[in-house]
N, C-alpha and C positions, 0 to 999 in steps of 0.2 A: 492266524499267525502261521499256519503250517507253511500257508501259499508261499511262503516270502522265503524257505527255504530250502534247501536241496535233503534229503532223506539222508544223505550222510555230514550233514551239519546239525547233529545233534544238541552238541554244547549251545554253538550260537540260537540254539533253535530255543536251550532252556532258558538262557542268559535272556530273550526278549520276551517269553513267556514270562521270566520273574520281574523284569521291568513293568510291565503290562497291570501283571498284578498289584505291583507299587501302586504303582499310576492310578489304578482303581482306588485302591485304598485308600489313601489319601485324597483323595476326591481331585486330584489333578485336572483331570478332564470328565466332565458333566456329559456324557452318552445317552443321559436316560431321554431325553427327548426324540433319538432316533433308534429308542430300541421298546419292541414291543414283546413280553412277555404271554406266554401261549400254557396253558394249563390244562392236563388233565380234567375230565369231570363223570365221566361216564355218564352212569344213568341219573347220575343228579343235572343232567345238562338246562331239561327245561326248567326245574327250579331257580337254576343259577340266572339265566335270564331272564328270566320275570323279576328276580328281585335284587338284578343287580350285585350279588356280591358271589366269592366265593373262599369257600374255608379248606385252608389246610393244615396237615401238620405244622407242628413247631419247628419241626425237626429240617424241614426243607428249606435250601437257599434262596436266599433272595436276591434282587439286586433293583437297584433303582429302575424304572421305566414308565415312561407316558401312556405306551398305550397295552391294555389288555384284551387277549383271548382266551376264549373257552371248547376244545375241542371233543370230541368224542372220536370212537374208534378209529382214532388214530389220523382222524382228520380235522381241521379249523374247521370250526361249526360257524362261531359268533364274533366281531370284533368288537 
């Protein structure tokens, strides 16, 4: 969203930031098919791919998406 506006268009910059969020909300428009979620795992990395899944907090966001990765220091390891 940043792209779309000049660094001193801040309002308009919030005002399509809070549309966006609507939009998610509500389930407006369905993204998760072209978004793919990338996860921390460190040294759990080969467990996670041998068995396919991976555990996190409750506490962290989610949001819909098709496809997942598994990355380690700081790089995309697996998709």
């Amino acid at each position: 969203m940043t792209v779309l506006f000049s660094e001193h268009e801040t309002e308009m910059k919030g005002w399509a930031e809070d549309y966006q969020t609507y939009c998610a909300d509500e389930n407006l428009f369905d993204t998760s098919k072209h978004t793919m979620r990338v996860v921390p795992c460190g040294d759990r990395f080969d467990l996670n791919l041998r068995y396919g899944v991976y555990f996190h907090p409750s506490g962290r966001s989610y949001s819909p998406h098709r496809y997942r990765s598994v990355s380690r220091q700081g790089g995309t390891g697996a998709y």
